[in-house]
ROPA-684649 format. One record per residue (C-alpha): residue number from 1; residue in three letters; chain; x, z, y. Coordinates in nm, 3 decimals. Example, Ala and Ser with C-alpha at 12.3 -4.5 7.8 and 13.67 -1.06 7.14 Angstrom:
<recs>
REC   seq   type   mol        c1        c3        c2
REC     1    Ala     A     1.230     0.780    -0.450
REC     2    Ser     A     1.367     0.714    -0.106
</recs>
This chain:
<recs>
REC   seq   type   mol        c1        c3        c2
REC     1    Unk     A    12.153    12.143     8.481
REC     2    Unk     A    12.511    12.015     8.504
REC     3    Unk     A    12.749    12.187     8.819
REC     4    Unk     A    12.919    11.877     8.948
REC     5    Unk     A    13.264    11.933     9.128
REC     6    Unk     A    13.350    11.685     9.400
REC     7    Unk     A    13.623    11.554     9.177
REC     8    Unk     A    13.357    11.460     8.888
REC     9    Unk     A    13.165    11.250     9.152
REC    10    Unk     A    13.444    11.039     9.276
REC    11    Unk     A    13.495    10.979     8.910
REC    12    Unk     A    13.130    10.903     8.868
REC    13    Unk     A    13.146    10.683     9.194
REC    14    Unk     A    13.486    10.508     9.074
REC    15    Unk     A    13.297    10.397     8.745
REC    16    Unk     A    13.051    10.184     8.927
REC    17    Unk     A    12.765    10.482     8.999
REC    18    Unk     A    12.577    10.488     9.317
REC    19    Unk     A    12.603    10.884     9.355
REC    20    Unk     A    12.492    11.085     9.701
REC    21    Unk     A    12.350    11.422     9.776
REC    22    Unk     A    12.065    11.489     9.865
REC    23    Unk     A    12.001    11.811    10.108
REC    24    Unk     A    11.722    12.018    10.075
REC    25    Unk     A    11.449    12.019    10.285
REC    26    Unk     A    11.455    12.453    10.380
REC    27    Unk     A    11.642    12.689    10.344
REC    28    Unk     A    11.495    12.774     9.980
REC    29    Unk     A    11.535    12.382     9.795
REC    30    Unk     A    11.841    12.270     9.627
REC    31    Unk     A    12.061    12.045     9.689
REC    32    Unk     A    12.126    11.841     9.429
REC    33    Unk     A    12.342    11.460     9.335
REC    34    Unk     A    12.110    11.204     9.268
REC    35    Unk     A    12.173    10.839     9.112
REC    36    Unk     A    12.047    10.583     9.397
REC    37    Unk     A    11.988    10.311     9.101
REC    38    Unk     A    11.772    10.535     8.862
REC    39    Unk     A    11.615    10.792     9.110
REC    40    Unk     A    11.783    11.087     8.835
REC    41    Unk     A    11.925    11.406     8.882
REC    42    Unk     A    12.281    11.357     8.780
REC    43    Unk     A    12.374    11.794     8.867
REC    44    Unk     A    12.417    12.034     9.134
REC    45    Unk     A    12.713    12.132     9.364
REC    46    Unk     A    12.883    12.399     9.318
REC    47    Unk     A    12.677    12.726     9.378
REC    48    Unk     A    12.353    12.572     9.373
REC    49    Unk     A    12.312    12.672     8.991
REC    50    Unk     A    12.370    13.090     9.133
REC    51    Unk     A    12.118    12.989     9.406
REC    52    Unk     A    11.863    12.840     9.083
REC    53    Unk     A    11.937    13.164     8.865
REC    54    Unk     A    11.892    13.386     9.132
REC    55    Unk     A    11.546    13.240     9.252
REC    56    Unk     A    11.471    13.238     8.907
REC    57    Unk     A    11.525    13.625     8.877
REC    58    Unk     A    11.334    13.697     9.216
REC    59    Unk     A    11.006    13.507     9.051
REC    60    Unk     A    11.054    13.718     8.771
REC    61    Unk     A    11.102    14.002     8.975
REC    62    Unk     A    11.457    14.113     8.802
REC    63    Unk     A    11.697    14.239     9.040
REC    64    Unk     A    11.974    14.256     8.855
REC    65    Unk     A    12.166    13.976     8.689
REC    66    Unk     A    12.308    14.108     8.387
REC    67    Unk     A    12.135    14.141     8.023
REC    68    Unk     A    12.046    14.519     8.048
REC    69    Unk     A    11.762    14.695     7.880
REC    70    Unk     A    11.561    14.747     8.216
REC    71    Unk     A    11.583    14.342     8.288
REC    72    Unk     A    11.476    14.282     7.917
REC    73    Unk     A    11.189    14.553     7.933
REC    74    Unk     A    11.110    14.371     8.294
REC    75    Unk     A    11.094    14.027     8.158
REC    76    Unk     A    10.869    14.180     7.863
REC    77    Unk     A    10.627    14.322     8.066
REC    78    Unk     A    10.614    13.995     8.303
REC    79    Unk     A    10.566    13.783     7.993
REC    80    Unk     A    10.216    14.013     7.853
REC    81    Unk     A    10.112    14.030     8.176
REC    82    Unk     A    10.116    13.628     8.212
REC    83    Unk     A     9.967    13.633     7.829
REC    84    Unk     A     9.673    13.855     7.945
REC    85    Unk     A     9.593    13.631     8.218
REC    86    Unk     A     9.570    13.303     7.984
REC    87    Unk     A     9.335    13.493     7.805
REC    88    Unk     A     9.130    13.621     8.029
REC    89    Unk     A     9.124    13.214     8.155
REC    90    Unk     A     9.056    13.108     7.817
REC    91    Unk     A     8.743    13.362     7.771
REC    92    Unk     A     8.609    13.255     8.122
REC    93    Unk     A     8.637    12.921     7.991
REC    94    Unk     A     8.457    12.949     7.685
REC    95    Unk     A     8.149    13.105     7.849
REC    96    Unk     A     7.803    12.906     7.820
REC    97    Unk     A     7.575    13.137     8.065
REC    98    Unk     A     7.694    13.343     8.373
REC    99    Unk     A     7.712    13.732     8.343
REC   100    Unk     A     7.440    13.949     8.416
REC   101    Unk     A     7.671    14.178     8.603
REC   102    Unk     A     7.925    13.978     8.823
REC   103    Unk     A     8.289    14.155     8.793
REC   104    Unk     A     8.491    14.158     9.133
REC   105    Unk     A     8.835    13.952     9.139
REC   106    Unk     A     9.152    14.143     9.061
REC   107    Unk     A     9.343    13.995     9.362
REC   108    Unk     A     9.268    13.996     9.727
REC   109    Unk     A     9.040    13.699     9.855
REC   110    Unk     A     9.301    13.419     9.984
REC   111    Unk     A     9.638    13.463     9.803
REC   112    Unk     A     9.791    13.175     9.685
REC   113    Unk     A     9.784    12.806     9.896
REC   114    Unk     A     9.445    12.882    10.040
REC   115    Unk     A     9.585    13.203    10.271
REC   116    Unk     A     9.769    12.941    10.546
REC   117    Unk     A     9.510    12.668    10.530
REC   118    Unk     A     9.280    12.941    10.619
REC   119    Unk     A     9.522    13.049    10.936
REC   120    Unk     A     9.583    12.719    11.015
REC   121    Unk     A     9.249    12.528    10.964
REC   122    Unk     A     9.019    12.663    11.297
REC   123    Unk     A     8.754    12.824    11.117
REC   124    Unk     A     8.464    12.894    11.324
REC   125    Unk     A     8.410    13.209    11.512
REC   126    Unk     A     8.214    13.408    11.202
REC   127    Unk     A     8.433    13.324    10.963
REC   128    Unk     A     8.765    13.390    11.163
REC   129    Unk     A     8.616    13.752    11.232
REC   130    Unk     A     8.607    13.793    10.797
REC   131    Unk     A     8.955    13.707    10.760
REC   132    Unk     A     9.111    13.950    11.063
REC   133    Unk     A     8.860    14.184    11.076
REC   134    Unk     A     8.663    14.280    10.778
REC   135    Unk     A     8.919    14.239    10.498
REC   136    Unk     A     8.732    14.439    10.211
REC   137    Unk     A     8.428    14.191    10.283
REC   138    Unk     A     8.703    13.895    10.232
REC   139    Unk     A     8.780    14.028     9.876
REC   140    Unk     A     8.444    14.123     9.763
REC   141    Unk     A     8.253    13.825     9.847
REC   142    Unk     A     8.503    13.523     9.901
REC   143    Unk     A     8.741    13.523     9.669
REC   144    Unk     A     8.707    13.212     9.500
REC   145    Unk     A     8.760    13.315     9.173
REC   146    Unk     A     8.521    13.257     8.889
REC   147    Unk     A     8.399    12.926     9.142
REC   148    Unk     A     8.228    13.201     9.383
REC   149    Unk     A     8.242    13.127     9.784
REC   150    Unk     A     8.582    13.097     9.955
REC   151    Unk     A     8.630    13.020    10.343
REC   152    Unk     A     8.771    12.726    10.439
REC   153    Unk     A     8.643    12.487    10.692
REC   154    Unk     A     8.317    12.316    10.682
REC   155    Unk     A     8.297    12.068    10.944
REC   156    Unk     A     7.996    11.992    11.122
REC   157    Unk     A     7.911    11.634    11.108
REC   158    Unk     A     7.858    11.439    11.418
REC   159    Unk     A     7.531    11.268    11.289
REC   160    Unk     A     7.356    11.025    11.440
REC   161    Unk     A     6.882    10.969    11.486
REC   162    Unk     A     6.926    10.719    11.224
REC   163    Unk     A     7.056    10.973    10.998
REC   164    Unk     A     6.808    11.204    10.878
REC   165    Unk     A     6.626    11.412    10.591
REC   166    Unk     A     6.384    11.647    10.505
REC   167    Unk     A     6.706    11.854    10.366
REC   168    Unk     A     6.886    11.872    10.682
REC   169    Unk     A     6.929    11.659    11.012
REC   170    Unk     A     7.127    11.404    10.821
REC   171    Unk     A     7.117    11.473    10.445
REC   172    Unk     A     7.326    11.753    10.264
REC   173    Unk     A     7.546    11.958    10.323
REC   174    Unk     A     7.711    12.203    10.150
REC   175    Unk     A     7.888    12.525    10.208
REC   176    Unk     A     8.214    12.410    10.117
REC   177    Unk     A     8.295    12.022    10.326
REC   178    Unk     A     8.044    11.799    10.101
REC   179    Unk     A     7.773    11.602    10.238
REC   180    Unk     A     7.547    11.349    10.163
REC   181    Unk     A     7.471    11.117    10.410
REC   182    Unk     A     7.141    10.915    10.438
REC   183    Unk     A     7.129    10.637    10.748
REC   184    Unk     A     7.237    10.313    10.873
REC   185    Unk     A     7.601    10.131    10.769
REC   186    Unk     A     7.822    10.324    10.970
REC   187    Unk     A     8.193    10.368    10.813
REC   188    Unk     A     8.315    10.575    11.079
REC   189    Unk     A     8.215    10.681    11.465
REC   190    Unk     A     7.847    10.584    11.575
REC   191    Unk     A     8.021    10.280    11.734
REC   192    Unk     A     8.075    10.174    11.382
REC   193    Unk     A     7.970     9.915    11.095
REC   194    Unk     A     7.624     9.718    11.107
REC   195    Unk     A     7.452    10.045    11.263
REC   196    Unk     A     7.613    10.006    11.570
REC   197    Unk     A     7.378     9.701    11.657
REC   198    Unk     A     7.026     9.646    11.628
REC   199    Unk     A     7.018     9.528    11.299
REC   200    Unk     A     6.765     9.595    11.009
REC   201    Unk     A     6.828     9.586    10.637
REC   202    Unk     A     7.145     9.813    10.694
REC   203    Unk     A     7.058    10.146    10.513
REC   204    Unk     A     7.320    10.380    10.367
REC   205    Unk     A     7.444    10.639    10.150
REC   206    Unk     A     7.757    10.788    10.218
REC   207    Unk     A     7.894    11.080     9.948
REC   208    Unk     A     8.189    11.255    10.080
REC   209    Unk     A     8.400    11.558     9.919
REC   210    Unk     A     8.650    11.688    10.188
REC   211    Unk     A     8.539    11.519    10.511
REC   212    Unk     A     8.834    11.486    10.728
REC   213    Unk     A     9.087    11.567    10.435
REC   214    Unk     A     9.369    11.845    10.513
REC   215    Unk     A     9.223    11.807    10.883
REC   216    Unk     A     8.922    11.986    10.867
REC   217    Unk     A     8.780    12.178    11.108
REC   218    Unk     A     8.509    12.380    11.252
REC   219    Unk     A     8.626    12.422    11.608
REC   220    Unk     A     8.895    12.304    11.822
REC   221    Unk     A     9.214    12.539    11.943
REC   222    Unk     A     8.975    12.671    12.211
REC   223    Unk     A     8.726    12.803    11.972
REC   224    Unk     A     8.472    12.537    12.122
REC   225    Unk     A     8.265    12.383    11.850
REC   226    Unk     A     8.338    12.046    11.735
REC   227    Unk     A     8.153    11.770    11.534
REC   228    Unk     A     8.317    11.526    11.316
REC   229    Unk     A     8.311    11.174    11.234
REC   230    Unk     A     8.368    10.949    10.899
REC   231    Unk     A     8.733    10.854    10.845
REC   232    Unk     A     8.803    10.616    10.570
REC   233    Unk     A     9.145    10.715    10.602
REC   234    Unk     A     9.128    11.119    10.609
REC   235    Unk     A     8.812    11.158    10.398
REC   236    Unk     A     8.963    11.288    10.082
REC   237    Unk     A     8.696    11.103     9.848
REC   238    Unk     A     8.406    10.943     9.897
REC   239    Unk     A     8.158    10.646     9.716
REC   240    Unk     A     8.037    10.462    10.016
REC   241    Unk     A     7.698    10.246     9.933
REC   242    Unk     A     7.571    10.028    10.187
REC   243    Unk     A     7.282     9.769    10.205
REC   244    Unk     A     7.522     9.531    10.420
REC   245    Unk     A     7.857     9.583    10.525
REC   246    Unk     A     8.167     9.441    10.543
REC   247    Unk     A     8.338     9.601    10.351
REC   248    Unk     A     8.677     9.453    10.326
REC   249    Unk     A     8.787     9.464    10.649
REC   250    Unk     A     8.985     9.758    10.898
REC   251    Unk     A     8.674     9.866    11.027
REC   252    Unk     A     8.582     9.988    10.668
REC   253    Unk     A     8.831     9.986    10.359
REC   254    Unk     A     9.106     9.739    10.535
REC   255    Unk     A     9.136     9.600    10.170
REC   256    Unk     A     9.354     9.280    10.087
REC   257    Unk     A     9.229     8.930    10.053
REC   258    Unk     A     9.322     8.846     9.733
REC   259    Unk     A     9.140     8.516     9.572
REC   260    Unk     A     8.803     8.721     9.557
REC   261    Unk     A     8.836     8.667     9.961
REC   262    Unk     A     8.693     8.916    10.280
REC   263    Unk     A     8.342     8.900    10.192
REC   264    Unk     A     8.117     9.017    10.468
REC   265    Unk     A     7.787     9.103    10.515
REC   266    Unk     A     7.727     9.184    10.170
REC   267    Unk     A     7.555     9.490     9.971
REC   268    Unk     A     7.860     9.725     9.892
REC   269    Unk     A     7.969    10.028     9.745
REC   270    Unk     A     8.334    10.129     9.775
REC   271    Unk     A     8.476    10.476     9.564
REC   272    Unk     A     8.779    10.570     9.730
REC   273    Unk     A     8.961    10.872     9.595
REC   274    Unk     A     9.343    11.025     9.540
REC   275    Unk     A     9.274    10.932     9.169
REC   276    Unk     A     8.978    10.706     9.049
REC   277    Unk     A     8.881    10.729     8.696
REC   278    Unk     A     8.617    10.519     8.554
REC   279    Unk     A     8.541    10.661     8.179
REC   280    Unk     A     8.314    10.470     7.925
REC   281    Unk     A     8.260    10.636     7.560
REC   282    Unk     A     8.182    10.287     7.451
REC   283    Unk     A     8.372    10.040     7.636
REC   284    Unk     A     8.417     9.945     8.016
REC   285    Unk     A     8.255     9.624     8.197
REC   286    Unk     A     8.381     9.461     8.482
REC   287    Unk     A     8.101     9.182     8.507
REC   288    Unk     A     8.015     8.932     8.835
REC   289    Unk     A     7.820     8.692     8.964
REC   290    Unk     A     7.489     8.772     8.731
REC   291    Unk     A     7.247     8.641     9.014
REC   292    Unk     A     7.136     8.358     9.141
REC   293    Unk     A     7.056     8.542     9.443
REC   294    Unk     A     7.241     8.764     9.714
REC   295    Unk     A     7.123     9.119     9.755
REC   296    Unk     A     7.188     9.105    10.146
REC   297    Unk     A     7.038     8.822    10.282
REC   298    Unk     A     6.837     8.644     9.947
REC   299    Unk     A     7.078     8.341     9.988
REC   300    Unk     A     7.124     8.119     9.655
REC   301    Unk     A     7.484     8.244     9.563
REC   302    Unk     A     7.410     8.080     9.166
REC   303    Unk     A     7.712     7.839     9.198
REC   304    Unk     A     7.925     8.049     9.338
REC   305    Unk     A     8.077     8.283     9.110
REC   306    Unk     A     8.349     8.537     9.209
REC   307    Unk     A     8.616     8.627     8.973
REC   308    Unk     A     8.817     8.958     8.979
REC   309    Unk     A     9.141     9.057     9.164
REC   310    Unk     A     9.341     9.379     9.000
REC   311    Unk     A     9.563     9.419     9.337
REC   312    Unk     A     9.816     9.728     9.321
REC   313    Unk     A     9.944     9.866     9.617
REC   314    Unk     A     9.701     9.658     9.838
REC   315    Unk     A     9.961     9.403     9.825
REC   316    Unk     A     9.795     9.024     9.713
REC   317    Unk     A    10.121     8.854     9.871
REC   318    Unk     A    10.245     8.765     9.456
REC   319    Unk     A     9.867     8.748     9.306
REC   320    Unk     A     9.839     8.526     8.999
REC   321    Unk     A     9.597     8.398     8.728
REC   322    Unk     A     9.543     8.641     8.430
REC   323    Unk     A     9.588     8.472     8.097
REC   324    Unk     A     9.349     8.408     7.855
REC   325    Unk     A     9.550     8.495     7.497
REC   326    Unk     A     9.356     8.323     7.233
REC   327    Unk     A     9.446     7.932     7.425
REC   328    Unk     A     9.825     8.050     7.493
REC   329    Unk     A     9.843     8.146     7.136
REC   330    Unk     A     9.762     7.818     7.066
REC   331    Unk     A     9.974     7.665     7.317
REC   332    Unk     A    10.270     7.854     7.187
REC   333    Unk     A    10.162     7.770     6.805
REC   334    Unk     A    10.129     7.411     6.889
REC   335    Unk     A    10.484     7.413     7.095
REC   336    Unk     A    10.669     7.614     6.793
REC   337    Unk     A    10.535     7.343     6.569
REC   338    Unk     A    10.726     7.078     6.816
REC   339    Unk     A    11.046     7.287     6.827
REC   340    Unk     A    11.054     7.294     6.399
REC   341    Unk     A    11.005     6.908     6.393
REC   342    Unk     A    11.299     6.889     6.658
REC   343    Unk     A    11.546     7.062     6.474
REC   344    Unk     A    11.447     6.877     6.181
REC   345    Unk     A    11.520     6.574     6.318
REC   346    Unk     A    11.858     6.733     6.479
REC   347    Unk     A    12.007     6.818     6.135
REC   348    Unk     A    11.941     6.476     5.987
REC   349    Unk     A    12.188     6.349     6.237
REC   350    Unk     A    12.407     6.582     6.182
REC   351    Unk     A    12.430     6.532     5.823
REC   352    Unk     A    12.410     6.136     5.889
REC   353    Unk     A    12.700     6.197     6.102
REC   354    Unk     A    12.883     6.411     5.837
REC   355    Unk     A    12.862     6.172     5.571
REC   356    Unk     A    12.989     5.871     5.787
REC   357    Unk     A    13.304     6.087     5.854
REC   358    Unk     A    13.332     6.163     5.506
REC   359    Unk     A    13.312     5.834     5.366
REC   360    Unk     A    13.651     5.713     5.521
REC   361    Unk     A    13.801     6.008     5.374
REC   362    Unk     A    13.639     6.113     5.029
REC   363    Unk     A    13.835     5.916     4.778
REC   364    Unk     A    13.574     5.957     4.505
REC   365    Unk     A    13.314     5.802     4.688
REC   366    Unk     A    13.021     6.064     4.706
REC   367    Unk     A    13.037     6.081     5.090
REC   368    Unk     A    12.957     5.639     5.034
REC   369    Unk     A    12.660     5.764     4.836
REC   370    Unk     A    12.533     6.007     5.001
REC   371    Unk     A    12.553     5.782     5.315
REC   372    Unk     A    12.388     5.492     5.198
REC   373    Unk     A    12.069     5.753     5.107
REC   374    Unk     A    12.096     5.874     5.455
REC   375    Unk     A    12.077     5.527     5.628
REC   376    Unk     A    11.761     5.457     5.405
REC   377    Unk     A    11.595     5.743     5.564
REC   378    Unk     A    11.700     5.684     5.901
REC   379    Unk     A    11.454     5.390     6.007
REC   380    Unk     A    11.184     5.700     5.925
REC   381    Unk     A    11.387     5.954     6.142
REC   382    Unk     A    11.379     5.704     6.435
REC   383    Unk     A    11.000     5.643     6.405
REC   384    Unk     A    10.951     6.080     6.427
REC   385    Unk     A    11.146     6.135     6.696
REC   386    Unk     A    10.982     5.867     6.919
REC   387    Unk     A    10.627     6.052     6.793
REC   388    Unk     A    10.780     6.340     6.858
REC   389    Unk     A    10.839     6.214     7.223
REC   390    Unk     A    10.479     6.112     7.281
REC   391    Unk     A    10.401     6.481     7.124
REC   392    Unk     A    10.564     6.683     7.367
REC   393    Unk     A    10.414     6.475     7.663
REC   394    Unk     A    10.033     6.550     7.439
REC   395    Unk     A    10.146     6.926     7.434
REC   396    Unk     A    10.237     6.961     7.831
REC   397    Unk     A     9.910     6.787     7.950
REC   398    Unk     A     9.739     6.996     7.709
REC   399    Unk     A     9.766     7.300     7.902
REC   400    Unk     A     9.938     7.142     8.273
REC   401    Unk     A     9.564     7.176     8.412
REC   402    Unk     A     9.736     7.073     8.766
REC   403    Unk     A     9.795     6.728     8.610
REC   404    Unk     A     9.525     6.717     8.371
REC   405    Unk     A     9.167     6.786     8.476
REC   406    Unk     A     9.045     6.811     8.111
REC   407    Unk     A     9.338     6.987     7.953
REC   408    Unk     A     9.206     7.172     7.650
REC   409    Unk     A     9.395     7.486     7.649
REC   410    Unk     A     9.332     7.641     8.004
REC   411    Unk     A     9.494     7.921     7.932
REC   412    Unk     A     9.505     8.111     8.297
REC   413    Unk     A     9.186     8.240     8.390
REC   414    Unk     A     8.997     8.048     8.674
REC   415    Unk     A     8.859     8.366     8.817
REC   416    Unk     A     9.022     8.659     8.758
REC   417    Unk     A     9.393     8.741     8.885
REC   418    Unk     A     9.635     9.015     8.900
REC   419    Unk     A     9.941     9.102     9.038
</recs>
């Protein structure tokens, strides 16, 4: 990356670019000019490319700078050890049944990003005395490696009577902050959703991977146990399916309005994730309204059907009709059609007016000629513009449902929008 000097930025600047720098955020980031406008790198100061080289060197665990043998023979060795590793990746990959005889991890349980989420997560009183006391336990049996156990927090959910299985006290849960929850409509606290009230019809399955998110815990700073509640927000993903809920509002998914609308009291499921993928081999669905009757409350719902809002960033304040591209297509056909006839019609005046210029000028009286042909044309010319008139009014109530009820080219969808 380019060293900028402070007299290549006020060039920069002086041409019309919105430069600044940008500090890192410790000690160990760069600093580094960035273009406002595009969001791009544009170079470093000067010395931030010896602070890049140099952190550079200390990952590949060269010392010294210059190109002698030891750094080469260094860099070697660093590069087949990195190579062995892929393929020791690759053949774990590749495996169809688990070994008979489990081999131990190479590394110690908990390097890498787990070690301070660990420290800094409140594990619970068993699993704090692993990682300080019994280190050669940590290692052997929770490494993580090879998708054995590793220890991280596992909250204990604060469940409610309602909530309750042969499995556990309120479904599943697993050793590693997953849990299946089988009850009423409840989104968040007890206090929460239709479960809060005496209601019936309200049952619930809630599927949650990472309860509480990054905020996990076991106990508090005390070491006193703690239980944990639902948190649409801090959940880190989660396919909520309820019997009745509402499940567009801030007590649940606090999801925008759109055209759709709120709807409440409704059957619901709700997959909220960092990234949602929905996969089909052989094509993808998004189908409503294909009963006459509500799932919730039986109500006849067969007139009523619901179209489908694509909102991005939660945001329905710009939310429009999609199009439907086989009536614009015709919309546009029928309107390049009008345009051609148009500029026919143009260039016969122009060449009308031409050869009435020309035949005060043209002493061999072709202009005359050609004139008189013209004005036997023109009485036609007259008659296609005026069609061409009533055309263009045809064409815009074609499609201008707002002004005509039975257009025939409704070319934005009724239902569905997007914004």
């Amino acid at each position: 990356m380019a060293v900028l000097t402070e007299e290549e930025v006020q060039r920069r600047r002086d041409s019309g670019e919105n430069i600044v720098l940008l500090r890192g955020e410790s000690a160990t980031d760069l600093n580094r000019y960035v273009n406002t406008d595009t969001g791009i790198i544009v170079g470093l100061p000067p010395g931030e490319k010896e602070r890049l080289n140099a952190s550079l060197r200390q990952a590949l665990g060269i010392n010294n700078p210059g190109p002698t043998q030891q750094t080469k023979q260094k860099v070697k060795e660093n590069l087949k050890q990195s190579s062995q590793e892929l393929e020791e990746a690759l053949e774990n990959f590749k495996q169809v049944s688990p070994q008979k005889n489990k081999q131990k991890p190479k590394r110690p349980a908990g390097s890498g990003i787990s070690t301070d989420s660990m420290v800094n997560s409140l594990l619970g009183s068993e699993k704090n005395a692993v990682v300080h006391n019994n280190p050669k336990k940590l290692a052997q049996e929770y490494s993580g490696f090879n998708n054995t156990k590793i220890l991280e927090p596992n909250p204990y959910y604060d469940a409610s009577d309602a909530e309750g299985a042969q499995v556990s006290s309120y479904g599943l849960r697993g050793k590693h902050n997953t849990h299946i929850i089988l009850g009423r409509d409840r989104p968040r606290g007890k206090d929460s959703g239709k479960g809060k009230e005496a209601n019936t019809h309200v049952g619930c399955i809630d599927i949650i991977a990472g309860m509480s998110g990054i905020l996990a815990r076991e106990v508090d700073s005390q070491g006193n146990q703690v239980v944990t509640n639902k948190s649409p927000e801090l959940d880190a993903a989660r396919i909520y399916i309820s019997q009745r809920a509402d499940i567009d509002s801030p007590e649940y998914f606090n999801l925008a309005q759109g055209n759709v609308g709120n709807i409440t009291n409704r059957s619901a499921i709700a997959i909220k994730a960092d990234s949602v993928r929905i996969i089909g081999r052989e094509g993808i669905k998004l189908v409503t309204s294909t009963d006459a009757y509500s799932g919730a409350s039986g109500r006849y719902i067969g007139q009523e059907i619901q179209g489908i809002d694509l909102i991005a960033g939660n945001d329905d304040s710009d939310l429009q009709p999609m199009v439907k591209g086989d009536d614009l297509e015709k919309v546009l056909d029928s309107l390049l059609e009008l345009i051609v006839d148009s500029q026919a019609s143009t260039a016969f005046v122009f060449e009308l007016l031409i050869a009435f210029m020309g035949a005060f000028i043209d002493p061999t009286g072709s202009a005359f000629s050609r004139l008189s042909t013209l004005l036997t044309r023109a009485p036609v010319e007259v008659r296609n513009m005026a069609e061409q008139e009533k055309n263009f009014v045809k064409h815009y109530l074609n499609y201008k449902v707002d002004k005509n009820p039975y257009a025939k080219y409704k070319f934005k969808s009724q239902h569905n929008n997007v914004n």
